[in-house]
C-alpha positions as CSV (number, residue, x, y, z in Angstrom):
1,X,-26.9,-42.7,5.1
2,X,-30.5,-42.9,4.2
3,X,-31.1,-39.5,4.8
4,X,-28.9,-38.8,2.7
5,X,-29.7,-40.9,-0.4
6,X,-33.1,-39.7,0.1
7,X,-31.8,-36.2,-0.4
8,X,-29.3,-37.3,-3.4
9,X,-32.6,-38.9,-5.3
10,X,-33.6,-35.1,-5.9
11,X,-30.7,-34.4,-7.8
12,X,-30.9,-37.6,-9.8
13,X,-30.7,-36.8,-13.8
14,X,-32.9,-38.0,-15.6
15,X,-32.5,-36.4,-19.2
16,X,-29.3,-34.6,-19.6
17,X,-31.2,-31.8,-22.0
18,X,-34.3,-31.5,-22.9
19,X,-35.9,-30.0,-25.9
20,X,-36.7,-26.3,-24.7
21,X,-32.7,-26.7,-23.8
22,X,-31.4,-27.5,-26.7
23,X,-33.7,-24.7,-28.4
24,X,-32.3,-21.6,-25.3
25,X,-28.7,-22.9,-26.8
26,X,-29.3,-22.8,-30.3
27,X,-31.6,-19.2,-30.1
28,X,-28.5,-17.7,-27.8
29,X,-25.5,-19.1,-30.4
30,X,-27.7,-17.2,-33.0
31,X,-27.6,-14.1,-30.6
32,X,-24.0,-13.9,-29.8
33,X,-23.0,-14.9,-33.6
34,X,-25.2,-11.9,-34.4
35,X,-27.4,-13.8,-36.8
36,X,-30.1,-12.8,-34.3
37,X,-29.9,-9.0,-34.4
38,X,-30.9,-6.0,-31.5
39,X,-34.3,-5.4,-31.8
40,X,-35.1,-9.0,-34.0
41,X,-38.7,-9.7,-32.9
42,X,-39.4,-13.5,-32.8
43,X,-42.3,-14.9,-34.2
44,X,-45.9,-15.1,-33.1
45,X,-45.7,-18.0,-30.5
46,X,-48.0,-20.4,-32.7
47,X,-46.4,-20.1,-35.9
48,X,-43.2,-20.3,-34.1
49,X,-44.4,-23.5,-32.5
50,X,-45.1,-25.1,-35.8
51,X,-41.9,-24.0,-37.4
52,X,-39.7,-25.2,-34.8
53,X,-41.9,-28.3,-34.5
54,X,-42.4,-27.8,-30.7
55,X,-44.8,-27.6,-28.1
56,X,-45.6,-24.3,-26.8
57,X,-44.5,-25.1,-23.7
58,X,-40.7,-26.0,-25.2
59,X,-40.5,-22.7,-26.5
60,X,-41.9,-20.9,-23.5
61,X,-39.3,-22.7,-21.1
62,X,-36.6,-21.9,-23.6
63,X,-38.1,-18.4,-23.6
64,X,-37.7,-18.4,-20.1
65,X,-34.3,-19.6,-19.9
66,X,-33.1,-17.2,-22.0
67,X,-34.9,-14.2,-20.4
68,X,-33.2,-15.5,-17.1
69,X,-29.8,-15.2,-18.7
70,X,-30.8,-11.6,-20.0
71,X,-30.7,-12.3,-23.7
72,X,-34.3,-11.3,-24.6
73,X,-36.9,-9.3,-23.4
74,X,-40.4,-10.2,-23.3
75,X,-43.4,-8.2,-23.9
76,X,-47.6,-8.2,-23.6
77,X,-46.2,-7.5,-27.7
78,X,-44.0,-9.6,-28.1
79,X,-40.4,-11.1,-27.6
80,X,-37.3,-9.4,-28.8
81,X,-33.4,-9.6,-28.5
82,X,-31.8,-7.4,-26.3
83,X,-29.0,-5.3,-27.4
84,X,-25.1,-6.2,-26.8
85,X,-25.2,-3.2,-24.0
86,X,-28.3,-4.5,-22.2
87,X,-27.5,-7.8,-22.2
88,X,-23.9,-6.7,-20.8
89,X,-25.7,-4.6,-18.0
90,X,-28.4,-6.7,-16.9
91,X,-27.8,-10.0,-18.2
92,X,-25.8,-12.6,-16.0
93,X,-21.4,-12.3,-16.2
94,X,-21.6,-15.6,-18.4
95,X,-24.0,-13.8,-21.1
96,X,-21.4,-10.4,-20.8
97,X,-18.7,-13.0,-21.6
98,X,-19.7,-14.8,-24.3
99,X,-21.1,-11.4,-26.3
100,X,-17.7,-9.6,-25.0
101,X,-15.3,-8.5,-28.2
102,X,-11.7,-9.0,-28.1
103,X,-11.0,-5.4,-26.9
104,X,-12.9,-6.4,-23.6
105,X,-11.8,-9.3,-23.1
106,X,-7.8,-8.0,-23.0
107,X,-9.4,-4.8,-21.0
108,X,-11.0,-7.4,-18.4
109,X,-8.1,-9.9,-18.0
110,X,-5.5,-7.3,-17.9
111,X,-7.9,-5.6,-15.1
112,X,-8.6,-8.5,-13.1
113,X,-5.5,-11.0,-13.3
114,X,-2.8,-9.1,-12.0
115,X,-4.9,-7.6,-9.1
116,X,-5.4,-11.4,-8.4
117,X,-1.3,-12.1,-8.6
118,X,-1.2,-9.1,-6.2
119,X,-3.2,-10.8,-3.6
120,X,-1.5,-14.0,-4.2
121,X,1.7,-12.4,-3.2
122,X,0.4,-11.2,-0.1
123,X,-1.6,-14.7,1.2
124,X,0.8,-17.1,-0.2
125,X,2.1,-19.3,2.4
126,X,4.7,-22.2,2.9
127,X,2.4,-24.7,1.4
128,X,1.4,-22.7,-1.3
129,X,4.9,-22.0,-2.8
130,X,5.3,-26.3,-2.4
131,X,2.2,-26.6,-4.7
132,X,2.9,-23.8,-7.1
133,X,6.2,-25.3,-7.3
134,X,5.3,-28.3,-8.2
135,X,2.7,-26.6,-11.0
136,X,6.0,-24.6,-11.8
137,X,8.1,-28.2,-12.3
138,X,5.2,-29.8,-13.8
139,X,5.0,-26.8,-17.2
140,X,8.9,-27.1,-17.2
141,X,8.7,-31.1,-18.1
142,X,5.3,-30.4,-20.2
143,X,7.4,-28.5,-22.9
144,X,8.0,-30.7,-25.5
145,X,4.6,-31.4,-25.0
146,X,2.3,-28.7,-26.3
147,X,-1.2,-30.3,-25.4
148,X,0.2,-31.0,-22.2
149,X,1.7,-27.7,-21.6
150,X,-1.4,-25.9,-22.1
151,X,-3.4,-28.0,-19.4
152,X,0.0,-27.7,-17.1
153,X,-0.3,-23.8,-17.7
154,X,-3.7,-23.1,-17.4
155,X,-3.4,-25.3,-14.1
156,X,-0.3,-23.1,-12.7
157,X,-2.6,-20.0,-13.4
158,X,-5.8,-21.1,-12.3
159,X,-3.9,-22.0,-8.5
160,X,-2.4,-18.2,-8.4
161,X,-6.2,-17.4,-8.6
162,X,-7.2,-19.6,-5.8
163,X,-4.5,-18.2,-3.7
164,X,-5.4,-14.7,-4.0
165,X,-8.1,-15.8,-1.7
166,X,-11.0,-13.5,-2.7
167,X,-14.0,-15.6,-4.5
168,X,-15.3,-12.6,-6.5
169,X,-12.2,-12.2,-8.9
170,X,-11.3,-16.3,-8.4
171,X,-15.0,-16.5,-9.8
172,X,-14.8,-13.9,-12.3
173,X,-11.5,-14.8,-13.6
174,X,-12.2,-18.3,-13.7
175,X,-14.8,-17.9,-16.3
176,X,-13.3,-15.8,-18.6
177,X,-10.3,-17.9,-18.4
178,X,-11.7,-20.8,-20.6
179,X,-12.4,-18.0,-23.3
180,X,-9.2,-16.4,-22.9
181,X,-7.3,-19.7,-23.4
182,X,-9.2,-21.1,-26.3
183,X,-9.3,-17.7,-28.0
184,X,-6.0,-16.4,-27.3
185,X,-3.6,-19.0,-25.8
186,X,-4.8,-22.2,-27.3
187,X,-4.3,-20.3,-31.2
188,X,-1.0,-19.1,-30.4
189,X,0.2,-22.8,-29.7
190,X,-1.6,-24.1,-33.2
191,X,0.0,-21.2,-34.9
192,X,2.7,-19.0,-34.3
193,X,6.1,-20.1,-36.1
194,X,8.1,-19.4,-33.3
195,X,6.1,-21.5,-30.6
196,X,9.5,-22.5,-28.8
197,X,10.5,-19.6,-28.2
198,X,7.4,-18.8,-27.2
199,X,7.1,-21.6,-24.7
200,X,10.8,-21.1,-23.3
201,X,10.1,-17.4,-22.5
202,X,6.5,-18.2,-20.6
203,X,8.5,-20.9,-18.6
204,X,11.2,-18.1,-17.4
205,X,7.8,-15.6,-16.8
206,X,6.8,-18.6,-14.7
207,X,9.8,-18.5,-12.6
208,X,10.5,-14.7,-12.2
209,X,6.5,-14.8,-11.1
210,X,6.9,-17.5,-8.7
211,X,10.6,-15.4,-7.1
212,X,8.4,-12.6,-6.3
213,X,5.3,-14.6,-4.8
214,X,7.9,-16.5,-2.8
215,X,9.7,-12.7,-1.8
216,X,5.6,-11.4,-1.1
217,X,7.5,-8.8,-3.4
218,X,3.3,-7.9,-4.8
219,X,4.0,-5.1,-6.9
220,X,7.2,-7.1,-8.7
221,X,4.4,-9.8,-9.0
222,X,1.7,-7.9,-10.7
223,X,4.2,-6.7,-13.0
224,X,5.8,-9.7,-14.4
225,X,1.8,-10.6,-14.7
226,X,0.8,-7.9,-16.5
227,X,3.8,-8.9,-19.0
228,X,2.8,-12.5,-19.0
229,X,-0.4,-11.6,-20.4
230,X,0.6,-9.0,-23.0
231,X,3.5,-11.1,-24.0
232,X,0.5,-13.4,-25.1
233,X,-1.8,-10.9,-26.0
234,X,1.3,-9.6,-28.6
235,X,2.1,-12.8,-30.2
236,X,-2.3,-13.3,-30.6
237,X,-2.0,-9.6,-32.5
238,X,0.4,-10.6,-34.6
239,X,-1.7,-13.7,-36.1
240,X,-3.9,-11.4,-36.6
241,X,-2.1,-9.2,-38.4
242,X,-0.7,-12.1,-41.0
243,X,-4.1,-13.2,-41.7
């Protein structure tokens, strides 16, 4: 045990953010809003420094934080912001996510999700039709409920993932997922007229999906899927389209 909390003192936090942090969040939000343009060329590091009322080395950590994540690029002539497609190609999957437009997104999810139902069809076993079940039951009773619902549903999809077994598309899908349900999902349910409706015909999606996992019927599976999402994806259009 002492070993051990010897070992846990290196991961003790001391300061949940520090200043070059804050400074790497605030410089990237100004990236991916587009206030921060391709090609935009920061200043010199001093009068930066005295602007921003930091030390140089805050700026040069947040300079390096950002670099790591593939944001900007930095020069013997200076530092600049990447474009969209560079940072897509050799920035981390997180950057790619957060600078992806709504065409991509749908692309990506409608890629990836039902490949991962697939899977799921094929691995599932005993005790993973009792759990998914019980994720099943648990949106059924959440309905009236539309805070509820959405953490019920997101938790019934985020399980299928887990069961297709395969870390690279649980991982991918897993962080795109909290963008597709807060832009896409999370506006339906504080906007579209018809919400009941809406919920009533996920909840029988939910059930036709979970027949064909419990059948390993994987093609039937990855179709329903593939509806699921542009069931969703239809109703999000269609806000846009009133607006």
């Amino acid at each position: 045990m002492e070993n051990n909390d010897k070992l846990f003192d290196k991961l003790v936090v001391n300061e949940i953010k520090t200043q070059s942090d804050y400074l790497a969040d605030n410089i990237k939000n100004m990236i991916v809003s587009r206030e921060l343009k391709y090609g935009f060329v920061f200043p010199n590091e001093n009068e930066f420094c005295k602007k921003l009322n930091v030390s140089r080395s805050t700026l040069r950590e947040a300079y390096k934080i950002l670099d790591t994540q593939g944001f900007i690029h930095r020069t013997k002539h200076g530092t600049y912001v990447k474009g969209i497609d560079d940072i897509a190609r050799q920035g981390n999957f997180l950057a790619s996510l957060e600078l992806a437009d709504k065409r991509e997104m749908v692309e990506f999810v409608c890629a990836l999700e039902p490949g991962a139902v697939f899977l799921a069809a094929k691995k599932i076993d005993e005790e993973g039709l009792k759990e998914l079940e019980k994720l099943m039951i648990a949106c059924e009773k959440a309905v009236d409920d539309s805070k509820e619902l959405l953490k019920k549903n997101y938790q019934f999809h985020a399980y299928i993932r887990e069961l297709a077994d395969n870390n690279l598309i649980t991982s991918a899908l897993t962080a795109y997922y909290d963008i597709f349900n807060q832009q896409i999902i999370e506006n339906i349910y504080a906007w579209y007229n018809n919400i009941d409706e809406f919920k009533m015909k996920s909840l029988e999606q939910h059930r036709e999906l979970f027949d064909a996992l419990k059948n390993n019927d994987a093609e039937k599976a990855k179709k329903i899927a593939h509806i699921h999402l542009f069931d969703d994806i239809e109703v999000h259009e269609l806000k846009h389209k009133d607006n």
